[in-house]
C-alpha positions in Angstrom: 0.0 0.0 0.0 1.9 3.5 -1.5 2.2 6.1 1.5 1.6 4.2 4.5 2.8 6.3 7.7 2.3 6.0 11.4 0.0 8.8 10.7 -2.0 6.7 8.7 -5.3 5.2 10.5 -5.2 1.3 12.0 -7.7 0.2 9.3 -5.3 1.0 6.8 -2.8 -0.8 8.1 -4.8 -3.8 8.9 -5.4 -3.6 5.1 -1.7 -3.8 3.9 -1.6 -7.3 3.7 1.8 -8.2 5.3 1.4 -5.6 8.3 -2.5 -6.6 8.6 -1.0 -10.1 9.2 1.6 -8.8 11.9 -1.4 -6.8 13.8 -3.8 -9.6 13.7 -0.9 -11.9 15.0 -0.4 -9.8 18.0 -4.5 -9.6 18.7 -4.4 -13.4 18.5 -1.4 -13.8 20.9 -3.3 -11.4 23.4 -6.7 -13.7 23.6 -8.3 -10.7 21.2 -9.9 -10.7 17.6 -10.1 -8.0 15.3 -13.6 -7.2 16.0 -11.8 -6.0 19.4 -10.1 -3.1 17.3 -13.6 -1.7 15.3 -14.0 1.4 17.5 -10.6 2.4 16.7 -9.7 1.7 13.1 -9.8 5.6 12.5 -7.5 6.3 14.6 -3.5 6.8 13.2 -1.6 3.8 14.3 1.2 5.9 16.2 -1.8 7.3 18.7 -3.4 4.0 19.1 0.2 2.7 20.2 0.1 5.7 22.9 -2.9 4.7 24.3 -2.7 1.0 24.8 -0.8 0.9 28.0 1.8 -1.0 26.5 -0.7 -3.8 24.5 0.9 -1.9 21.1 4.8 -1.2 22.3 6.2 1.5 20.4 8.6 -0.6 18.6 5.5 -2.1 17.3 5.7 1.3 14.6 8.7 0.3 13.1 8.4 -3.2 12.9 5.1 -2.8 11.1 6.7 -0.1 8.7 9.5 -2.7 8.2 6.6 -5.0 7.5 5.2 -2.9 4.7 7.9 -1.9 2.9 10.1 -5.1 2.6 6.5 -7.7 2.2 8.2 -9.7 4.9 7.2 -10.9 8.4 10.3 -10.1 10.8 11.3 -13.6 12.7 9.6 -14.2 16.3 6.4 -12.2 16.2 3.3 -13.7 16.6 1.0 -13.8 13.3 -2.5 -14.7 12.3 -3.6 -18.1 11.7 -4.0 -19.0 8.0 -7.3 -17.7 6.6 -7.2 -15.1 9.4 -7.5 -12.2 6.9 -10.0 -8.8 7.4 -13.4 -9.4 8.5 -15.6 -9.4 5.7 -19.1 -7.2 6.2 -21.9 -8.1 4.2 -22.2 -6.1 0.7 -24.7 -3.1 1.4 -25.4 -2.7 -2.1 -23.5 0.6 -2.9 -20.4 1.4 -2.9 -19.2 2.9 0.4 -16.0 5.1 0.9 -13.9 5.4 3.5 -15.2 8.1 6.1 -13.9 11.8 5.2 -11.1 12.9 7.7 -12.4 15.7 10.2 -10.7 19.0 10.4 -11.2 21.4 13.0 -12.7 25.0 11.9 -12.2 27.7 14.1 -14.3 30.6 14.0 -12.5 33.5 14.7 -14.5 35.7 17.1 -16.7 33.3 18.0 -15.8 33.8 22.1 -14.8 37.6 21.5 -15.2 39.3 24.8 -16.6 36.4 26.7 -15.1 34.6 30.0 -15.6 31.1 30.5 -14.4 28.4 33.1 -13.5 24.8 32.0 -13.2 22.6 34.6 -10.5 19.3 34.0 -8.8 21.6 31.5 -5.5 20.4 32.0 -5.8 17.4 30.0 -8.2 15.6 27.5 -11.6 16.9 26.3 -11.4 19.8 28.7 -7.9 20.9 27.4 -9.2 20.7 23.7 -12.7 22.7 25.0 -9.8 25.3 26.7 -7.5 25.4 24.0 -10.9 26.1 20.9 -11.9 28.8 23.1 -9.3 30.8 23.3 -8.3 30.2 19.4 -11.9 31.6 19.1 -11.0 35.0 21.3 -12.1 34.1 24.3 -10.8 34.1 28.1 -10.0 31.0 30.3 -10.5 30.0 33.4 -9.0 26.9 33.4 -9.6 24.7 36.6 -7.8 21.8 37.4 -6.2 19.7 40.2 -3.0 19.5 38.4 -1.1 22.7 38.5 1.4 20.9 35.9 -0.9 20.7 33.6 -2.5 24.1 33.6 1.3 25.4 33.8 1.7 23.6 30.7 -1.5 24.9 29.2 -0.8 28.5 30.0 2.4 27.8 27.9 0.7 27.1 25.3 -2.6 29.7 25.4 -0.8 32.7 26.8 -1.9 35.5 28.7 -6.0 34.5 27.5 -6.0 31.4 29.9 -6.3 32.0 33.8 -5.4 28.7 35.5 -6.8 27.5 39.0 -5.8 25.3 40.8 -8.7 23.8 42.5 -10.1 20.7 43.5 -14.0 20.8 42.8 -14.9 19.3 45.3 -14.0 21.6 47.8 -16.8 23.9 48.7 -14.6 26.7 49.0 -13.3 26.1 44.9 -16.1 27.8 43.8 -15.1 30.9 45.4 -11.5 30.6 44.5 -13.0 30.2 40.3 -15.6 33.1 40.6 -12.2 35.2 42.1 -10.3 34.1 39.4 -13.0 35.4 36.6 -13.8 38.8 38.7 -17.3 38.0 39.2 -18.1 37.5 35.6 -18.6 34.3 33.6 -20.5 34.1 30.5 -20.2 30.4 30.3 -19.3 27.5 31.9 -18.2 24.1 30.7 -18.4 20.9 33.4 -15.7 18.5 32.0 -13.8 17.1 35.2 -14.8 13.7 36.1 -13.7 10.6 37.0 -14.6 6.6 36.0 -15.6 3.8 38.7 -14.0 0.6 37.8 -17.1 -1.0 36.6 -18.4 -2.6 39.5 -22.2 -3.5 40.1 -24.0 -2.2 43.0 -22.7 -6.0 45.1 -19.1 -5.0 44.4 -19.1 -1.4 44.7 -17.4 -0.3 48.0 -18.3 3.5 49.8 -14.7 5.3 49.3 -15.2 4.8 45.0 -19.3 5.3 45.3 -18.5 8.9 47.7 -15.4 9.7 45.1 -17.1 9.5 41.9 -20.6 11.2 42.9 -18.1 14.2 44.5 -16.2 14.8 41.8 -19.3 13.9 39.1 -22.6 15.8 40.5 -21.7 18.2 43.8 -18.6 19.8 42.3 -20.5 20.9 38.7 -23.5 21.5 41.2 -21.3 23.9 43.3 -19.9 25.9 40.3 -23.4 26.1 38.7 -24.8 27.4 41.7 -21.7 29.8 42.3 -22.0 31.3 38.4 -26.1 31.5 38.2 -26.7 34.2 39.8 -24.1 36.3 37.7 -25.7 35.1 34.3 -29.1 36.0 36.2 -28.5 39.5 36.4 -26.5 40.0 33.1 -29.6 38.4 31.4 -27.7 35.3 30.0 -25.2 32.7 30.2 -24.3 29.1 29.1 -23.7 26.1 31.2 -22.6 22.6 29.5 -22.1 19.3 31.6 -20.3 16.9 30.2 -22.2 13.8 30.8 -21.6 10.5 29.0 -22.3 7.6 27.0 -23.5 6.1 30.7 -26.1 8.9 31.0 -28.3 7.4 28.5 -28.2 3.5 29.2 -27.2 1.4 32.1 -24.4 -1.2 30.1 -21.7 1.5 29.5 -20.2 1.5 33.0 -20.4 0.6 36.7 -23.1 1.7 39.2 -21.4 4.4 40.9 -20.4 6.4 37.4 -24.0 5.6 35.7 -25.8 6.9 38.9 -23.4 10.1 38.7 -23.9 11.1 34.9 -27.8 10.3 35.2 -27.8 12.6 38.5 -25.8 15.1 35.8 -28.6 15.1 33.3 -31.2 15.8 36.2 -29.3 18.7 37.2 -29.1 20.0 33.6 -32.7 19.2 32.9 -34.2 20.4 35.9 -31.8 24.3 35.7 -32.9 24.3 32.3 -36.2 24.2 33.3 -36.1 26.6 36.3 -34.1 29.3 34.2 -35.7 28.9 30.8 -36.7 32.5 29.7 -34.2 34.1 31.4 -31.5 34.0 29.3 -29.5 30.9 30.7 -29.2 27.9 28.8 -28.2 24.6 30.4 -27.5 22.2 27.9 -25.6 18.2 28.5 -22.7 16.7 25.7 -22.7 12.8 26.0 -19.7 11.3 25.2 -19.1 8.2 24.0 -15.6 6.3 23.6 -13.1 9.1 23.7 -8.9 8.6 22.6 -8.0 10.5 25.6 -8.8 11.3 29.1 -10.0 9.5 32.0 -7.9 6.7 32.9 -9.7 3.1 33.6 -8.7 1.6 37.3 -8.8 -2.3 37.5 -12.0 -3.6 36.4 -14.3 -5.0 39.1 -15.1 -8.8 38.1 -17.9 -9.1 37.8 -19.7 -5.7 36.5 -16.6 -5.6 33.8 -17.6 -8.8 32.7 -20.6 -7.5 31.8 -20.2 -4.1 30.4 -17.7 -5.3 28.2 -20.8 -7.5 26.4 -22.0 -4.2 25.5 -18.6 -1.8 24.1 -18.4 -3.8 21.2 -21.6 -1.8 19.7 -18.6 1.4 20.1 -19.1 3.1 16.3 -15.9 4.6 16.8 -13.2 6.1 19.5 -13.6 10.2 19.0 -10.6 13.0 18.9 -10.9 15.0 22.2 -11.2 18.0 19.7 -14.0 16.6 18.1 -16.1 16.5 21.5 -14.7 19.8 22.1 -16.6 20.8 18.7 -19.6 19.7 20.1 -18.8 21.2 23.5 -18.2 24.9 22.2 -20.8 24.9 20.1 -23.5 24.7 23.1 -21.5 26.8 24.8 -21.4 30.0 22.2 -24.1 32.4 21.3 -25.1 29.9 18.1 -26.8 27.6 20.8 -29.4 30.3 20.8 -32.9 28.7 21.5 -31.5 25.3 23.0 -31.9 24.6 26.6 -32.2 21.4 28.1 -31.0 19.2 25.7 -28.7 16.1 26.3 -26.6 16.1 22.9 -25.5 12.6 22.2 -21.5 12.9 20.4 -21.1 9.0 20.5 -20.5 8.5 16.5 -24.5 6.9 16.9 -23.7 4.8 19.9 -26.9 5.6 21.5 -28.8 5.0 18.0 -28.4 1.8 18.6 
């Protein structure tokens, strides 16, 4: 296959036949089948090596580029079974291409004179949301428990990002981010949170069940209830939670981080309700599978054992700047006349 690069997606290399032979080798040798792979094959192969946690070692690159160019299999490696080739879907009728490649648009402008806090902005979704925001003019308050990731933020976003160091669950964090904005805030976009280990509700223990509805439903309620009263008076303002795939059905996770994200969408349903008409819109982004972010503890035996049933039906993993896409959007002034709605960006995870 001409022009094959680390840069190119995983289900371009699965179909170069010599490297596709080395990959499906090494899925074999781990217990796994292709299948395993579907939500990711858009993905470049170099970033899918990043996140595997050592499954894909980075020498994996090179010997797959070896692969390619030279049509042989290097000696050692694992590789498919005979007849192992690419699964075969059945013929649909028309022709289908590959999907078109995403590219961000910024609008310049978009945020001109507007302030707005991001909570878990020092890494994943909330660093994309941080970093599309101030492309698009606006201010930053970036909060995060990691000071060495908003230090490394402000490196890169300049004088337009104002990072706090808080942790959100701290009553007294809300005061330190409404400080930090001088009282204003025009939006506000609820990204931290943080996974269970999929346990079900035999195998969930107190200290995870207290953690993850802390960080997931009192710390946005805090900030919410901190910024309201702001947008209130200046006649209008825009909240986003980040909820998740989890928020909409009960097989994506564990008890503890379903019961959080559904308690998220009451929150945003029930503000948007209470503030409708007064220039406040509280609106909900639901994730699905996203290359980036929050990091999965051991799995609880049981509960994993059945989740993981379900996360075959993933479309696709997403770009953290494609939810931030999403994300922005509800948080601008084109969200006009939306309030209370829970937008699905899951790739049609929930469609099915």
């Amino acid at each position: 296959m001409p022009n094959i690069t680390p840069a190119s997606s995983l289900r371009d290399w699965l179909a170069e036949p010599t490297a596709g032979q080395v990959l499906r080798g090494l899925l074999v040798s781990q217990g796994q089948s292709e299948e395993a792979l579907a939500p990711a094959l858009g993905l470049p192969l170099e970033q899918l090596v990043q996140m595997s946690g050592g499954k894909f070692p980075a020498e994996l690159v090179d010997v797959l580029v070896t692969a390619a160019e030279t049509g042989r299999i290097p000696d050692n490696l694992p590789v498919a079974p005979t007849g192992a080739a690419a699964s075969v879907e059945p013929d649909p009728g028309v022709e289908i291409g590959a999907p078109e490649p995403w590219t961000e648009q910024v609008t310049p402008g978009r945020f001109g004179g507007q302030k707005v806090v991001v909570t878990g902005a020092a890494s994943g979704i909330g660093r994309a949301v941080a970093s599309r925001i101030v492309r698009e003019g606006g201010i930053v308050v970036a909060v995060d428990i990691s000071a060495g990731g908003l230090a490394s933020l402000a490196a890169d976003l300049g004088e337009a990002l104002v990072p706090v160091t808080a942790d959100i669950t701290e009553p007294a964090s809300a005061d330190a981010v409404l400080a930090a904005a001088a009282g204003r805030v025009d939006a506000l976009a609820n990204v931290a949170g943080v996974m269970d280990d999929d346990a079900a509700v035999h195998e969930v223990d107190d200290i995870t069940w207290e953690r993850v509805l802390r960080i997931n439903v009192d710390g946005p309620m805090r900030l919410m209830r901190a910024v309201v009263p702001g947008m209130l008076a200046a006649g209008c303002g825009r909240i986003v939670n980040v909820v998740s795939e989890a928020a909409l059905r009960g097989s994506a996770a564990g008890a503890a981080y379903t019961t959080s994200k559904h308690a998220l969408v009451g929150l945003t349903m029930s503000s948007a309700y209470q503030y409708s008409g007064t220039g406040v819109q509280i609106n909900a982004v639901a994730p699905g599978a996203v290359a980036t972010g929050i990091a999965m503890p051991v799995a609880a035996p049981y509960g994993s054992s059945r989740t993981a049933k379900m996360r075959v039906a993933i479309p696709r993993l997403a770009m953290a700047e494609e939810l931030a896409a999403s994300i922005t959007f509800l948080l601008s002034k084109d969200a006009v006349n939306i309030n209370g709605a829970i937008l699905p960006s899951d790739g049609g995870w929930s469609a099915a």
